[in-house]
N, C-alpha and C positions, 0 to 999 in steps of 0.2 A: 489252441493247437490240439490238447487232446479231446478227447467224447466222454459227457459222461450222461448217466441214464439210471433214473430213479421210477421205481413204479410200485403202488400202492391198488390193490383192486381184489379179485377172485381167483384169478389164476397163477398156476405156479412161476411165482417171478424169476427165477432163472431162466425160466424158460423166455419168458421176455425181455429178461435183460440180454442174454445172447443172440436174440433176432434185433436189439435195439442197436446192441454195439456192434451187429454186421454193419450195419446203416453208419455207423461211425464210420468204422475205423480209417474213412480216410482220413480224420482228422489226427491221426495219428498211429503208428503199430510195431510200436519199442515192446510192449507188452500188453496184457490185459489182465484182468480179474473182478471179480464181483464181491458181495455180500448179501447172505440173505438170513430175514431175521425166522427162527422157529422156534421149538418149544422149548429146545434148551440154551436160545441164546442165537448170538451170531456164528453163524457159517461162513468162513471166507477163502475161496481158492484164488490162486495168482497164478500168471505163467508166463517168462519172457518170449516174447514172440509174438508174430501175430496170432489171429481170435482163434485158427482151428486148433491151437495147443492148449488152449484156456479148456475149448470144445472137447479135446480127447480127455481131458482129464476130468470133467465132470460126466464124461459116458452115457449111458442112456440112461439115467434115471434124472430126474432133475432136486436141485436140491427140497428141502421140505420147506414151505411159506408163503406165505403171498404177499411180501413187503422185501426190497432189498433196492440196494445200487450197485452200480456198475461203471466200467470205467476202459478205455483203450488211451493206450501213453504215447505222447509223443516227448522222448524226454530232454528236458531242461536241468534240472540240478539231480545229479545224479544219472549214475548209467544203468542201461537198461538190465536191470538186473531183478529176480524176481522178490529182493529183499526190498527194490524200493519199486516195485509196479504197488499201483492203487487195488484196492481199499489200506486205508492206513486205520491204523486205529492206537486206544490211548493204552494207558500203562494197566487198565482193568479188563482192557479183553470188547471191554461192553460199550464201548463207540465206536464208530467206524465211518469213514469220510473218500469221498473223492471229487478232486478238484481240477479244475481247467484256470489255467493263469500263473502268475510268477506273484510270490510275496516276498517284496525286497526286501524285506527287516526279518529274513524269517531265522539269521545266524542270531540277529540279537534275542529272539525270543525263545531258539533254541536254547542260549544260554544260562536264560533269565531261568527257563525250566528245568535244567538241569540242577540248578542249582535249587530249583527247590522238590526237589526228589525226582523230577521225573526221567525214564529211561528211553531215551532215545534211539531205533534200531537202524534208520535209513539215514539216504545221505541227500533225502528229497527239502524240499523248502516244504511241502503238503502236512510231512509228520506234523511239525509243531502245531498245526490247525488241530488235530484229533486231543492232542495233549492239552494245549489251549481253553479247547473246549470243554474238559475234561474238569479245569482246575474251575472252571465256573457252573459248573451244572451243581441244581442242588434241586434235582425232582424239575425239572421243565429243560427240554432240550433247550425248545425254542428261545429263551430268555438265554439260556447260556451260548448260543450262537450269536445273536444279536449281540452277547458281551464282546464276545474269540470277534465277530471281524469288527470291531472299531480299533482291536489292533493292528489291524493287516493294515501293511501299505502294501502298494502294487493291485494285483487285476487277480480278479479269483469268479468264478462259479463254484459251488458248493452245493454238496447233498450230503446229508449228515443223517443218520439212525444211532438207536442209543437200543440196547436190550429193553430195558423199561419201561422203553413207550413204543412197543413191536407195534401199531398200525399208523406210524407216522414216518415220516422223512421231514427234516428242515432243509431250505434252499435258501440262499442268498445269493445276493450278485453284484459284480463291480468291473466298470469295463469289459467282462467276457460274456458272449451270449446265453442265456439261460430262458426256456421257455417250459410253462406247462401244460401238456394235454391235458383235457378233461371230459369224461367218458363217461359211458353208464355204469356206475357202481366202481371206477375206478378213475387212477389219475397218474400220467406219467411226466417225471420230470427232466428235460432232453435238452442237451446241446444244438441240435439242429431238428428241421419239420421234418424230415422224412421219419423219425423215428417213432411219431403218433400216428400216424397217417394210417395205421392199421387197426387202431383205436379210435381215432376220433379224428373231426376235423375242427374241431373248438380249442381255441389254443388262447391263452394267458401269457403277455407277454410283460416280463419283470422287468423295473428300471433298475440304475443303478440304488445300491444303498437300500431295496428291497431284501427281507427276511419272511418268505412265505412258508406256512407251516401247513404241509401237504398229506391228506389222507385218501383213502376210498372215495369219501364225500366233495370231493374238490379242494381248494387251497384257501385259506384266508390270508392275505398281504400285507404288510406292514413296510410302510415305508423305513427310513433313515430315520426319523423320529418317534418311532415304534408306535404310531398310530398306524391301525389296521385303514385300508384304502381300497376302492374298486381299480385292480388293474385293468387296462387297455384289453379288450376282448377282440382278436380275431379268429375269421372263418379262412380256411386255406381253402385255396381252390385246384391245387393240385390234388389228384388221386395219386395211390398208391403205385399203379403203373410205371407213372412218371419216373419214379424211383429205382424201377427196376431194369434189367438190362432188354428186356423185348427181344430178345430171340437173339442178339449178337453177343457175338466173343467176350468182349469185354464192355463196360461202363463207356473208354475213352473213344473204342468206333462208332458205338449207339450216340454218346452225342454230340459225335464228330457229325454223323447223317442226321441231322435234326436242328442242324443249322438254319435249313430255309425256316421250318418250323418258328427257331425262338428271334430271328429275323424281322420275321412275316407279323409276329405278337409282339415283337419291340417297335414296330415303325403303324400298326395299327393305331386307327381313331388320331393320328399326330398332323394331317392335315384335312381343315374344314374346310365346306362346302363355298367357302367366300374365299378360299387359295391362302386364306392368316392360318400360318403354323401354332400346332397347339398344343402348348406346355401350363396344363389346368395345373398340376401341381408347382408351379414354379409361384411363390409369393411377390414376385418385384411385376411392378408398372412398367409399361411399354417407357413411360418418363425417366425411372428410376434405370431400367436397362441403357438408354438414352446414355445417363450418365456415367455409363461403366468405361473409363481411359484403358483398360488393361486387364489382364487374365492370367493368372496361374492355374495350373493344374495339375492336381498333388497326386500319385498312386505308385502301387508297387509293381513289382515280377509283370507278370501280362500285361497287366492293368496299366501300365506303363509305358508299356509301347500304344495302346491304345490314345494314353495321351498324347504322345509324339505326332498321332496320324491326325488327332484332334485339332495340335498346334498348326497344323498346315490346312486345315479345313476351316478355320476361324480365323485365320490372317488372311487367308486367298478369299472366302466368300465375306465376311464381315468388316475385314480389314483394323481389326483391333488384335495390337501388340500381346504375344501370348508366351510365358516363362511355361516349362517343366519342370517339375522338383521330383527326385525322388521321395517318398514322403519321407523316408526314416532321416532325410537328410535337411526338409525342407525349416522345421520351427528352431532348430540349429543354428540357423547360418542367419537371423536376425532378418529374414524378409524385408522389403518394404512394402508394405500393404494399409490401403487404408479405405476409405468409404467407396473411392470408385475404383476399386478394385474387387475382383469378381474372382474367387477360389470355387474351382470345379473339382472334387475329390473323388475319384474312381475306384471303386471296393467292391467286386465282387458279393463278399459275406458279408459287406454292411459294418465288420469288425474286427477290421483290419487294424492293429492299434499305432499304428504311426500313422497313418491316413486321419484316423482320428485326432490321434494327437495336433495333427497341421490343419485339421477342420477350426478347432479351438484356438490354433495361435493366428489366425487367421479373424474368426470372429474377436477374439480380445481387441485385434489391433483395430477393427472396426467397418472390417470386410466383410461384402456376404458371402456367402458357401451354398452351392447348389452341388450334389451327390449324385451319383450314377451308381446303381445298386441294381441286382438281385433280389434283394431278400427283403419282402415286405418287415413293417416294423422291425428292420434291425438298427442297431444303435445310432448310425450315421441318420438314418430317416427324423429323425428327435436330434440332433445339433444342429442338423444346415438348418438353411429358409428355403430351399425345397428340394424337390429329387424327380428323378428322372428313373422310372424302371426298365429294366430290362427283362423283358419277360420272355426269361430261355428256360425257365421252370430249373429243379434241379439239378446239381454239377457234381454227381459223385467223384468221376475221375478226378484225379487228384492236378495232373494236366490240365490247366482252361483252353477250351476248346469255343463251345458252342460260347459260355459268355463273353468271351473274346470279339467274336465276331457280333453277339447284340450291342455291347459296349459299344462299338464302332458306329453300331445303327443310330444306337442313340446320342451319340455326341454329332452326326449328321444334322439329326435334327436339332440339336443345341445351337451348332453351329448357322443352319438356317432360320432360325429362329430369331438369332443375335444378328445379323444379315438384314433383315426384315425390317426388323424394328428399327437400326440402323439406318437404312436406306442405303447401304452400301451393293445391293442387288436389285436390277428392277424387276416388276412382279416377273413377269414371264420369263427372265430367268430362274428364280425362285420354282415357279411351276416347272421350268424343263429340267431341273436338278432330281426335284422330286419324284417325275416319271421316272427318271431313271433309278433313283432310288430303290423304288418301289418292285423294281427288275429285279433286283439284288437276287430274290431266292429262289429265282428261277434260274437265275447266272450260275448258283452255289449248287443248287440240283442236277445241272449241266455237267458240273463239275466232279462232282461227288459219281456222277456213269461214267468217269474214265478211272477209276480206282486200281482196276487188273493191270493198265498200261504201268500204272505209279507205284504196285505191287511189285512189278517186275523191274522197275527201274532198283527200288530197294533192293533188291539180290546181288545184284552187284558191286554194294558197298559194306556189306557186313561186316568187312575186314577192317574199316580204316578204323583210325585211331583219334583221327583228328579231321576237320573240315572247316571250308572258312564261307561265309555267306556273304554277299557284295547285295549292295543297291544306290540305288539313289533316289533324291526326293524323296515318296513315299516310298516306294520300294528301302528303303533304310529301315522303319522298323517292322518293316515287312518281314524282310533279312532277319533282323534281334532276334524278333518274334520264332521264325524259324529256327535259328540258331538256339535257343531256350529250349522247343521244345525236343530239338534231336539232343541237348544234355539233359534234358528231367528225365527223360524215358528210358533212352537209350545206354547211359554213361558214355558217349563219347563226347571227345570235347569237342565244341564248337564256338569260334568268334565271329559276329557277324560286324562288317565296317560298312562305312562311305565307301562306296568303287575308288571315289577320286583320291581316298588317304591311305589306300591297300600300298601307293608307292611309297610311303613315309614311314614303312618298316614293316608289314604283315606279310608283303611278299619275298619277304624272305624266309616264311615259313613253306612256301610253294616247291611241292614236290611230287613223283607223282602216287606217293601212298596218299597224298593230299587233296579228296573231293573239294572244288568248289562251286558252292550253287550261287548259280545269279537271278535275282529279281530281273527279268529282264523287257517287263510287259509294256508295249509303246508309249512315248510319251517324251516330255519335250527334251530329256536327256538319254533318250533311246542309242544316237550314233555313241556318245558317251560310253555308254554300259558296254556296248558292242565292245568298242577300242579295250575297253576295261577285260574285256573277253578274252581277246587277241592275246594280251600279254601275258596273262596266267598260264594258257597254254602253249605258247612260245616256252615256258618254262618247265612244261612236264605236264600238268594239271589238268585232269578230267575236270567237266565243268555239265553239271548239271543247269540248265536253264528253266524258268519260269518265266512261257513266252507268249504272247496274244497272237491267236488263231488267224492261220494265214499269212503267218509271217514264215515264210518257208526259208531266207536268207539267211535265220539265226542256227541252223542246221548245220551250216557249215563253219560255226564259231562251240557246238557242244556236241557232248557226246550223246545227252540224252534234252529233249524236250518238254518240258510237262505245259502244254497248250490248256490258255484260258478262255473264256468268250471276250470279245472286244468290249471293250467299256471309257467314259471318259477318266482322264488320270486321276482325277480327284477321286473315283471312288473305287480308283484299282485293288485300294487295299486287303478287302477284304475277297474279292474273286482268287488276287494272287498268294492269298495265306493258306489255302484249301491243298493245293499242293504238296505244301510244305507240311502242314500236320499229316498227311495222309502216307508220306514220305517218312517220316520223324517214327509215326506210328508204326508203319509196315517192316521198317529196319528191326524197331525194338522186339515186336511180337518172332519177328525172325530169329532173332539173336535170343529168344526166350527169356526175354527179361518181364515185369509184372507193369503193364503199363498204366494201368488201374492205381496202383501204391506203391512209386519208383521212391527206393531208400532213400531214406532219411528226410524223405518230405513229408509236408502235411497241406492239407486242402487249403485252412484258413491259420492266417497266423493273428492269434488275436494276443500276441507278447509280442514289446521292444526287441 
């Protein structure tokens, strides 16, 4: 959840730790602070709030050094207060640490340390790591970090500097992402890519139970058994652009419009010249797929509804039985999983840790796992037996937008894929799913030149308080999906149901301060939706519709329309979600809320 960011090289490292933690802070903005090491020692400011407080208070000079860390909170034990925002440091003044993760034993080590002199000042789980490492240093950071985390249970990333070894940083890792740039004459150590990308595009990717000891020169690695190792070397292919907002308002409209884009690069090179769908990274035999009786599909928040649209794309074209779990819910409840069974885990960051966690209860029981990911070498890419990218490049807003919609692309082709091999499709339906497919982001460009109509539809709802989203079939987590993101952005509340289970108690929330939007795009339970229409507003209820072009009858069931291009229903999902983010968006920005980093969230949740 939170960012942390270490750099070693020639320039003044405040100065780059505060363009590193801009690049963070969706991962968190409870607070921020850095450390930098100089002639007399550590330097460390803190400041609750998000980055530009950290910003005013270091002013225009920047601190003096070319070595320090840095850190933005999203907080967990302890509130956000600037006695426990990061850099922590030990009882001498002369360590200093910040960390991303949860360490569950961290009361018992607090107290272990207290009792043997140490003073404890916050009420974070982080302190006792700087203390820790404190009671084991004896002239080698590195050796007394390697000792501090074989105590840690739980998930940590870790950047540690000590006074007495001003041109180093140590890093470790365990369940949380942790990666290092490495540059000319310098070396930065990051929570996520964007934050090299103006440094380098050469990046060191740590495994778990790595301990890399990081200078100007690059990093030397050491695994869990403190033999030094060649980490995993990649080349990023995104630029620095990517990253940035390109001319628009905020992070979540740029890559709301950039959807056809990470579409167009999810669904590329995935069908060959002989019409066989093509999933190179997926390790299983056309035989061994053969074998698959069943599918689960494990993910969180977005990712989640993504797999709801999945489960009705792989029963309808493959014809194989498909569960959803939520993951925090799924390695819980004792599964039944076993060799032909087929775990699909949807993670955005790759580091998601319940996703994780259900990839692993999953493979124990002796299922395989295929991943839907973002994020080259991130941690999910190394458990499953293979993965499917999503190439929507990066996701600052804190809101999933664009990966939302590649998700979707890519579980299409999962789904054709499994279809295929199956023989539950014959070829040339296969091909005519695909042409349409392959429409997709032209349909979403379409879609994206009626924004001023959807602008204007938002103004009229700035007041409510409350709104209910209806669908069916796909349209349901069409609906969620909607419903999710007018409560991340906006803070208003929103439930999204079945149309058909709005009688069995939700509309008796129906009133008329009460928007309701209906998924309502053609399809075989189209009269359905309609009826579902009628009644809401027999009751008071303005009803915004999501409706397929040239359907001029549903006019007379809303008050407002938002027209999509015609498509078949199976791949409605993702033309009829366009709306709704563009909706969700225009309310928030109106109401002047931060749609970029809506309270109390964070981009990636890489803790239980």
């Amino acid at each position: 959840m939170c960012g942390i960011v270490g750099y070693c090289g020639t320039r003044q490292a405040s100065d780059v730790l505060l363009r590193g933690l801009a690049r963070l802070e969706y991962r968190g903005y409870d607070s921020a602070g850095l450390t930098v090491i100089g002639e007399e020692g550590l330097t460390t400011v803190r400041r609750v709030g998000k980055l530009h407080h950290l910003a005013e208070a270091l002013g225009d000079e920047p601190l003096a050094g070319t070595v320090g860390i840095g850190h933005t909170r999203w907080a967990t034990h302890g509130r956000p207060t600037e006695e426990n925002a990061h850099p922590h440091a030990d009882c001498t003044g002369a360590i200093a640490v910040v960390h991303n993760g949860i360490i569950e034993n961290y009361l018992e080590l607090r107290e272990e340390l207290a009792a043997a002199g140490h003073v404890l000042r916050s009420e974070t789980d982080t302190e006792a790591v700087a203390h820790l490492v404190e009671s084991y240093y004896d002239g080698d950071l590195t050796a007394a970090v390697a000792h501090a985390v074989k105590r840690l249970n739980g998930s940590y990333a870790l950047a540690v500097v000590h006074a007495s070894e001003p041109g180093t940083i140590v890093a470790a890792r365990r369940d949380s992402p942790l990666i290092i740039g490495v540059g000319e004459a310098e070396t930065i150590v990051a929570s996520d890519i964007p934050v090299v990308l103006e440094y380098t595009r050469e990046v060191l990717v740590l495994e778990d139970g790595d301990v890399a000891t990081v200078t100007c020169d690059g990093a030397v690695v050491r695994g869990a058994d403190g033999v030094a190792r060649e980490p995993e070397r990649m080349h990023v292919a995104w630029d620095l652009d990517a990253a940035e907002k390109g001319g628009y308002d905020t992070f979540m409209l740029k890559e709301i419009h950039e959807q056809p884009t990470a579409i167009r690069s999810t669904l590329r090179g995935r069908m060959g010249a002989d019409g066989i769908v093509q999933l190179s990274e997926i390790t299983l035999t056309d035989s061994e797929i053969t074998a698959i009786e069943r599918v689960f599909i494990v993910a969180c928040g977005t990712s989640y509804h993504a797999a709801i649209i999945a489960k009705t794309l792989i029963e309808q074209w493959a014809r194989i039985p498909v569960e959803v779990d939520v993951s925090s819910e799924f390695r819980y409840r004792d599964p039944i999983v076993d060799a032909r069974t087929l775990v699909v885990a949807i993670t955005q960051s790759g580091e998601t840790a319940d996703t994780l966690a259900g990839v692993r209860e999953a493979r124990a029981n002796g299922a395989r796992a295929f991943a839907i990911t973002n994020v080259v070498g991130s941690r999910v890419t190394r458990e499953s037996d293979g993965v499917i990218y999503t190439h929507a490049g990066p996701e600052i807003g804190v809101a999933a937008t664009k990966t939302f919609t590649a998700q979707i692309a890519a579980l299409m082709v999962l789904a054709l894929k499994l279809a295929q091999v199956k023989g539950a499709l014959e070829q040339a339906r296969v091909e005519s799913i695909w042409e349409e497919v392959t429409r997709l982001p032209e349909i979403v460009e379409a879609i994206l030149g009626s924004n001023d109509d959807i602008e204007a539809c938002a103004r009229e709802y700035l007041d409510a308080s409350s709104s209910l989203f209806l669908g069916r079939g796909i349209g349901v987590p069409v609906a969620m999906e909607g419903a999710l993101k007018l409560k991340e952005i906006s803070y208003i509340h929103a439930e999204a149901y079945p149309a058909g289970e709005m009688k069995h108690g939700p509309i008796a929330l129906i009133t008329e301060e009460v928007p309701v939007v209906v998924v309502a795009t053609q399809g075989h339970t189209y009269e359905k939706v309609v009826s579902n229409m009628q009644e809401v507003r027999a009751r008071g209820a303005r009803v915004i519709a999501v409706a397929t072009h040239g359907d001029d009858e549903i006019r007379r069931h809303a008050e407002h329309v938002l027209y999509v291009p015609r498509t078949s229903e199976a791949i409605s999902a993702i033309p009829a979600t366009i709306p709704l983010q563009l909706l969700a968006y225009h309310i928030a920005a109106l109401k002047g809320c931060n749609v970029d980093q809506p309270r109390n969230l964070a981009k990636s949740v890489t803790v239980e």
